[in-house]
N, C-alpha and C positions, 0 to 999 in steps of 0.2 A: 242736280235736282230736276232739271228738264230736259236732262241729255235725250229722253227717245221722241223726243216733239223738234220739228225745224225750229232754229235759231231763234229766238224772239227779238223783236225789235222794237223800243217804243217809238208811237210817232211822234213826231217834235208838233205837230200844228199846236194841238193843246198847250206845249209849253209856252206857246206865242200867244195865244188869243179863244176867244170862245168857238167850237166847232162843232156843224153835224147840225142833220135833221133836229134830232129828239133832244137839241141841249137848250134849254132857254138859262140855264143859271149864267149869272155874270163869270167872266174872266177872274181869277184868283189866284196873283203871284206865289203868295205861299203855296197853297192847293198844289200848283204846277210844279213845285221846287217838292214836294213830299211825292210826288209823283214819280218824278226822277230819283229822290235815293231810293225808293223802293224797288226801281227798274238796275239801277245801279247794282245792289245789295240782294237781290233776288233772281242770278244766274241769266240777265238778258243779255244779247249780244250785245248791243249796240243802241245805239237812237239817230233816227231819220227825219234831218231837218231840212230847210230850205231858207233862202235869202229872203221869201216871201213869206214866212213864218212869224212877223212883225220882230217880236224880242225872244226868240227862241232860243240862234245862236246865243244872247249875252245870259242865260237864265243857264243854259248847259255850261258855259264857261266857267259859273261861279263854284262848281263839284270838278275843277278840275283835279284837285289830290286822289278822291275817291277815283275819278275815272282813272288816271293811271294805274292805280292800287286795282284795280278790278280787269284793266285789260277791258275796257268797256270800249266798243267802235265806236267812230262818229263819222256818218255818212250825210253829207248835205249837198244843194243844188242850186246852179247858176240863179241868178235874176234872171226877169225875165223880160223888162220894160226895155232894155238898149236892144235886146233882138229881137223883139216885134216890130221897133222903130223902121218903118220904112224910108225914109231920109237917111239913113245912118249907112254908109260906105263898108266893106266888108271887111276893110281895117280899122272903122269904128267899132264893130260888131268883133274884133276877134280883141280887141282894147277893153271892151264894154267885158267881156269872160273874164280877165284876168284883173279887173279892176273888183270884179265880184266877188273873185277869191280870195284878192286880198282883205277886203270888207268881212269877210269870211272866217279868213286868219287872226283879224281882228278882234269882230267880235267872240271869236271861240280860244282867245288870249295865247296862241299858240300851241294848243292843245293838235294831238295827230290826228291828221283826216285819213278814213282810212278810205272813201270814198267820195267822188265829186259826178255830178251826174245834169242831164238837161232838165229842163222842170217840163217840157215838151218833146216832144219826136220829130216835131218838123225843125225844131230848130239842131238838132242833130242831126239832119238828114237833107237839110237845102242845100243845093250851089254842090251836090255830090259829094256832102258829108265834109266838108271845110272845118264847117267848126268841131266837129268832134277829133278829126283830126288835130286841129290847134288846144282842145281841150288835153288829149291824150301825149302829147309832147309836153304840155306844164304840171299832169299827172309824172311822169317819168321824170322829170325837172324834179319836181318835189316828193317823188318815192313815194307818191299814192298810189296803190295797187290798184284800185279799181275804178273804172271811166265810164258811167251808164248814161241811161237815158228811163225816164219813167212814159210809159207807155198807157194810152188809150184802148185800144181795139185789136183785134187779133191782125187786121193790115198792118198796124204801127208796128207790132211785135216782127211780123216778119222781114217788114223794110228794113229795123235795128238789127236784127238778128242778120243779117249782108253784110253790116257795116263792120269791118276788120276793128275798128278802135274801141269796139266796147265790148266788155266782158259783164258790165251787170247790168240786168232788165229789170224793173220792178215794173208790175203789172196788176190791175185791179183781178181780184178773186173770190168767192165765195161759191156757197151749192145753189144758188141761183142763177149761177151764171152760164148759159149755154153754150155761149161764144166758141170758151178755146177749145173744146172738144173736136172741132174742123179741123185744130190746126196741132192736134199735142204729139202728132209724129214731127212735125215738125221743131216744135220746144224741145223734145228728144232729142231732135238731131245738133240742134245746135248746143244742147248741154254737154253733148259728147267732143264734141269739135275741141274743145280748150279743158283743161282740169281745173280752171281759173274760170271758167263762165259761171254767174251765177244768176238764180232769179229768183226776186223776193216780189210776194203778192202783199197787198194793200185791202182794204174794203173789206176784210172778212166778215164783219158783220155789218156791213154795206151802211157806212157811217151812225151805224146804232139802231139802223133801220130794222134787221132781222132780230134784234131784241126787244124790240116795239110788239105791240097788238093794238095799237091807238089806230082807229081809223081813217082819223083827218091826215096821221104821216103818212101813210101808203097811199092814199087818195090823191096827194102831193107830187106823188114818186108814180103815177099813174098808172094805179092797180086799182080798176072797176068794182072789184070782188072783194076788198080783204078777206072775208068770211073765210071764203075757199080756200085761200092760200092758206090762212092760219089754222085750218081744219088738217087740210096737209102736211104741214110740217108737226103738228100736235101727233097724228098717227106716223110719223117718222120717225120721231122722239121714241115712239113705245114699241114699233118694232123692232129698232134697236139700241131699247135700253139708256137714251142718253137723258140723263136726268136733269137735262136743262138748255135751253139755248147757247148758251153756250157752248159745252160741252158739244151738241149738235155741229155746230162751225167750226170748232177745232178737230175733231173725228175729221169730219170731209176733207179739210186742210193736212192733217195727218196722213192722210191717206191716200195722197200725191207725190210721187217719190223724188220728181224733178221741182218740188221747191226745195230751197234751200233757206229761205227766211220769211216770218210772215213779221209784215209791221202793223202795230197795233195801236192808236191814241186811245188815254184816259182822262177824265175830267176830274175823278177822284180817288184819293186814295184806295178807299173800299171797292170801287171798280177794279184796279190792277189787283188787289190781295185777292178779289176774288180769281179773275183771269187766275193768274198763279194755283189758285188752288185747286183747278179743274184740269188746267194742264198738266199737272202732275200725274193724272190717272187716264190720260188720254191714250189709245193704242191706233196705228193703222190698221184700219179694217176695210181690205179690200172688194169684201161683199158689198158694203154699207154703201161705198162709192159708185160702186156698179149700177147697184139700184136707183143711186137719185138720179146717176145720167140716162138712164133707161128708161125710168118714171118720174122726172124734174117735172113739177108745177111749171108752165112756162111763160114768161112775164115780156111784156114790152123792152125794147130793146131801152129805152127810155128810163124806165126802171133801171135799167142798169147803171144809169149815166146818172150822177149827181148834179151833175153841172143843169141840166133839162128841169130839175125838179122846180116845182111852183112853192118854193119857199118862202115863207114869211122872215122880213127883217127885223 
């Protein structure tokens, strides 16, 4: 059903807790739990969790029949509190990964991981990549193909992309993003390197922000102008035809031929049926891409960063 679009993924944070600029509604176990059969039962690849996800692994665990039955991945990611710990000796810190996992194993009831990855890049890549190495021996220990690291910036991307133990990068992405354009000979080159490498982008629609026109959340995310912006993306929309935000951010994403998976959270059911239903009709369109890296609206580097944003709690 979504064979010509990359892999879809859903994201696990929703199934933990409340997320994103534009969300004020409360957390809602069922909500999140309809969420996932729909991701399940509606040709996604997989779901992309973390340790730091609060109850995400034990909400995916409880569809373990269906995931089997579906061939559904589950990819999720160290803690992160034993390797930030500056006290903590570097046989604490390689203790602190594998006590993660099993936490991991735990809460996902023994269900197959088909990937384990860093929730940071420096922690994959201090002391000359130690711990990725010790990640990637307990990957091969337990017959998980895949050993990444999720990634900040076009630097972190190409630090990772050196390191031999990893074969999947996830990386923030969307048509606002100017960044990796510096560096996509480079993503090229290291796609080609392995038939195992892979890279899955994040942020598509830059935590709900690009399906916003609220003022006060772009003002947040430190854009001067919304007007502007949304003037520009409104005449993107009509000269090529995309009948909706949507559709807009899956085009652009389509149309990048070195991803391999995009991951996506939802908060509600009617959110993902829609997703699904635009993805279906989505084509790569090489022109369409051409143009926004040619003519991109171009936004504070800040903008791009959620972490930076003046979010209310």
């Amino acid at each position: 059903m979504l064979d010509r679009f990359p892999k879809l993924i859903l994201g696990g944070a929703q199934l933990g807790s409340r997320y994103g600029i534009c969300n004020y509604s409360k957390y809602d176990l069922d909500r999140a739990k309809s969420v996932l059969d729909i991701a399940i039962n509606s040709g996604f690849h997989g779901v992309d969790t973390a340790r730091l996800y609060y109850n995400s692994e034990s909400v995916i665990s409880e569809r373990y029949k269906d995931i089997r039955e579906n061939n559904f991945k589950l990819y999720t990611k160290i803690a992160i509190s034993g390797l930030d710990d500056p006290y903590n000796s570097i046989k604490d810190k390689k203790n602190f990964i594998l006590n993660s996992i099993l936490d991991s194993e735990l809460a996902l009831k023994g269900a197959r991981i088909e990937g384990l990855s860093f929730h940071r890049a420096t922690h994959a890549l201090i002391n000359d990549g130690i711990f990725s190495s010790e990640l990637r021996k307990i990957c091969d220990q337990r017959q998980i193909p895949y050993c990444g690291v999720s990634v900040q910036t076009p630097e972190e991307f190409i630090s990772a992309s050196q390191n031999e133990n990893l074969n999947l990068i996830q990386m923030p992405f969307n048509f606002l993003d100017f960044r990796w354009n510096a560096i996509e000979q480079q993503i090229k080159k290291w796609k080609l390197q392995r038939k195992e490498n892979m890279i899955f982008v994040r942020s598509i629609f830059l935590q709900g922000l690009l399906l916003s026109r609220r003022d006060e959340f772009w003002r947040r995310a430190h854009v001067d102008e919304p007007a502007q912006l949304f003037s520009w993306i409104e005449d993107l929309k009509k000269k090529f035809h995309c009948k909706n935000d949507i559709s807009l951010s899956l085009t652009y994403v389509a149309s990048v031929p070195w991803i391999d998976g995009v991951i996506m959270g939802f908060d509600t059911s009617s959110q993902i049926t829609e997703l699904i239903a635009n993805a279906k009709n989505i084509r790569s369109n090489k022109c369409f891409r051409t143009f926004v890296d040619n003519y991109r609206y171009i936004v504070r580097n800040s903008t791009l960063d959620p972490s930076s944003w003046n979010v209310c709690k």
